[in-house]
Backbone as CSV, one residue per row, in Angstrom:
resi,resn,N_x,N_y,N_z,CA_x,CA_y,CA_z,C_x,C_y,C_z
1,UNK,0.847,-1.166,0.000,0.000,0.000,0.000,0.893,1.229,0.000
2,UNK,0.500,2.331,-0.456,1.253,3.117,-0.994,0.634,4.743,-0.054
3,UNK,1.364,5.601,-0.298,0.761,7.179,0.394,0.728,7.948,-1.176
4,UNK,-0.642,8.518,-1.104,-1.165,9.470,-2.517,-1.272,11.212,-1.528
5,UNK,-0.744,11.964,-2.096,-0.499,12.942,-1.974,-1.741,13.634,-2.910
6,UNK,-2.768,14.570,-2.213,-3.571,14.824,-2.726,-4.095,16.241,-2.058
7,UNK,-4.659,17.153,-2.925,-4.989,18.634,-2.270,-5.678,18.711,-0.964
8,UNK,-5.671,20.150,-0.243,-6.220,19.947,0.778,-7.831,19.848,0.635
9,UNK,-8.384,20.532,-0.343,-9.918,20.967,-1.252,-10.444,19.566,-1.906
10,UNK,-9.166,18.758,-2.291,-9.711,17.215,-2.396,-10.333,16.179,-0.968
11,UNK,-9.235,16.450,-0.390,-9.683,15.547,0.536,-10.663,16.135,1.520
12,UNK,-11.283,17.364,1.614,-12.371,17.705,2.027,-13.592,17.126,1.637
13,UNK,-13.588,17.574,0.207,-14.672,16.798,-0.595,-14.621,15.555,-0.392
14,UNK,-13.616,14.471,0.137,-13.824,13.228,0.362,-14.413,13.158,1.395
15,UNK,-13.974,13.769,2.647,-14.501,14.028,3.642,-16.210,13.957,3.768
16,UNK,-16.661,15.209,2.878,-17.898,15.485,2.734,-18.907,13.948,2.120
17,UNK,-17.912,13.828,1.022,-18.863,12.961,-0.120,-18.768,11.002,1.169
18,UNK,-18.071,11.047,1.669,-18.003,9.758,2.847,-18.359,10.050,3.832
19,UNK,-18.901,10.877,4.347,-20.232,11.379,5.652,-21.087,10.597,4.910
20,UNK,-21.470,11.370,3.923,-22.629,11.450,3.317,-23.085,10.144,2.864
21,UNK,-22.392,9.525,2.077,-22.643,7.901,1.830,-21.937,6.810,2.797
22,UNK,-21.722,6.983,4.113,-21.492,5.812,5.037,-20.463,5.505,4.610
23,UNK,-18.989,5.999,4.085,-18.027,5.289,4.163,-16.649,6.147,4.789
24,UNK,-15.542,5.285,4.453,-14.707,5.741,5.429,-14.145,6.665,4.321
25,UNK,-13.185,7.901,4.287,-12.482,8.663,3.592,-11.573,7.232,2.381
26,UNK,-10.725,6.269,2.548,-10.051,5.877,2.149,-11.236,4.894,0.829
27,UNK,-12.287,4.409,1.497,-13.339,3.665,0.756,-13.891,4.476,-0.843
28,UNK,-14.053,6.200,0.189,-14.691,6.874,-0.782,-13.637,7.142,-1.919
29,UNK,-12.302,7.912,-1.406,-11.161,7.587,-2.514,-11.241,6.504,-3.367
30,UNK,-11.586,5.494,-3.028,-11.013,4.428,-3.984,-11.886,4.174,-5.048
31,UNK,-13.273,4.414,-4.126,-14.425,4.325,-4.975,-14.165,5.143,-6.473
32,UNK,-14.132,6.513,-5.941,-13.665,7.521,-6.935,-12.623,6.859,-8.056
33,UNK,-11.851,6.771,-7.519,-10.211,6.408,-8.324,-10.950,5.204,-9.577
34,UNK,-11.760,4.121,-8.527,-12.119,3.571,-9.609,-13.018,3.504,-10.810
35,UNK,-13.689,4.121,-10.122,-15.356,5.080,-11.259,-14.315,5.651,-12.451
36,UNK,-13.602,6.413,-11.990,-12.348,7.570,-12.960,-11.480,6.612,-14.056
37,UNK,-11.306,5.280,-13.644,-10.651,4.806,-14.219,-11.382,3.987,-15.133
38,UNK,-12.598,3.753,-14.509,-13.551,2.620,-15.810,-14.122,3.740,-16.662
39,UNK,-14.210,5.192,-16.423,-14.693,5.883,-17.084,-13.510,6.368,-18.682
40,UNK,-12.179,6.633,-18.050,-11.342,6.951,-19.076,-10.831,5.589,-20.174
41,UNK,-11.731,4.705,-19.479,-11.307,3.335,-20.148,-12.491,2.964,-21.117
42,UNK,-13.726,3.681,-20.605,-14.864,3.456,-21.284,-15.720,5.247,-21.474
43,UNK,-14.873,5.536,-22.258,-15.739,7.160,-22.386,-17.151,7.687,-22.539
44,UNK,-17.915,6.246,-23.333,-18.934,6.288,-23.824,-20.044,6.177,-23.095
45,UNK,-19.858,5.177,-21.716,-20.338,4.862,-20.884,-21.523,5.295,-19.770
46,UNK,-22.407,5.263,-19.449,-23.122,5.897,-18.665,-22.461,5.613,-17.223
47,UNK,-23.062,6.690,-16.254,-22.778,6.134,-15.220,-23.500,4.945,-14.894
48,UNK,-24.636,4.874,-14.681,-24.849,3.377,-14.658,-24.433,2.084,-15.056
49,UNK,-23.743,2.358,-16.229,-23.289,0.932,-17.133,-21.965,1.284,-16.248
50,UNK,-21.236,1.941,-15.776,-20.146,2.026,-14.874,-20.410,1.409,-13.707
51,UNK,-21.494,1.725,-13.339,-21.902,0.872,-11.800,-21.793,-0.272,-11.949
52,UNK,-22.836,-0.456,-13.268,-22.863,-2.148,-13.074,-21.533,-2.889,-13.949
53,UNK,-20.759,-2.525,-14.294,-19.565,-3.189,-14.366,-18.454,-3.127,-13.315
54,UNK,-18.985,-2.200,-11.833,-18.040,-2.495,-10.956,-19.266,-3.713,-9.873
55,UNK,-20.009,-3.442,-10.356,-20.895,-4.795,-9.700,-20.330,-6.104,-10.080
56,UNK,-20.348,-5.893,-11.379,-19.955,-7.315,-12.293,-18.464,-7.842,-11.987
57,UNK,-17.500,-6.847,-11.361,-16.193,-7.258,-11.068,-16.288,-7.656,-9.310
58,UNK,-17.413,-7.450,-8.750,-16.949,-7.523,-7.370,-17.561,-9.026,-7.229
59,UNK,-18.959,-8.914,-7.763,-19.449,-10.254,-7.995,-18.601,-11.664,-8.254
60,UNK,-17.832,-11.223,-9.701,-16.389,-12.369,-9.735,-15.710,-12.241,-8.695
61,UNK,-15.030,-10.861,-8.018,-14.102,-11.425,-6.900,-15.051,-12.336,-5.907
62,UNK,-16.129,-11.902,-5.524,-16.736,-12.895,-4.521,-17.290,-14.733,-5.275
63,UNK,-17.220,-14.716,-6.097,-17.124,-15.807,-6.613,-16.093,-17.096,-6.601
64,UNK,-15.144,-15.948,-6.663,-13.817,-16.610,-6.473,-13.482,-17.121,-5.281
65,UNK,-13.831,-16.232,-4.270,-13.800,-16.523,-2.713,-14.591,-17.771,-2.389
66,UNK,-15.745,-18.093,-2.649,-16.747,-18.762,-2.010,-16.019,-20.279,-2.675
67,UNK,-15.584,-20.385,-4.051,-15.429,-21.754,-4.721,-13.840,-22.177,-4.147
């Protein structure tokens, strides 16, 4: 695990946006990081079809776990 160096106006807004949806600052980062990354990978994409392809990846990791 690594240390990300990030503004002070960022990590407020993390602050804010992980009150707000029940998670911890580091959860909501990642969340972000990864939305950002299926998005520049898929431009076309809705947010929804973004959701549900991080559904569709967590689903396999838990798949993997259970077998």
């Amino acid at each position: 695990m690594g240390i990300v160096k990030i503004s002070d106006n960022l990590h407020e807004d993390l602050r804010v946006a992980s009150n707000a949806l029940s998670r911890s600052i580091n959860a909501q980062a990642e969340y972000w990081i990864r939305i950002g990354m299926l998005a520049e990978l898929h431009p076309q994409a809705t947010y929804q079809e973004l959701l549900r392809q991080l559904l569709r990846q967590e689903q396999a990791t838990l798949k993997a776990l259970v077998q």
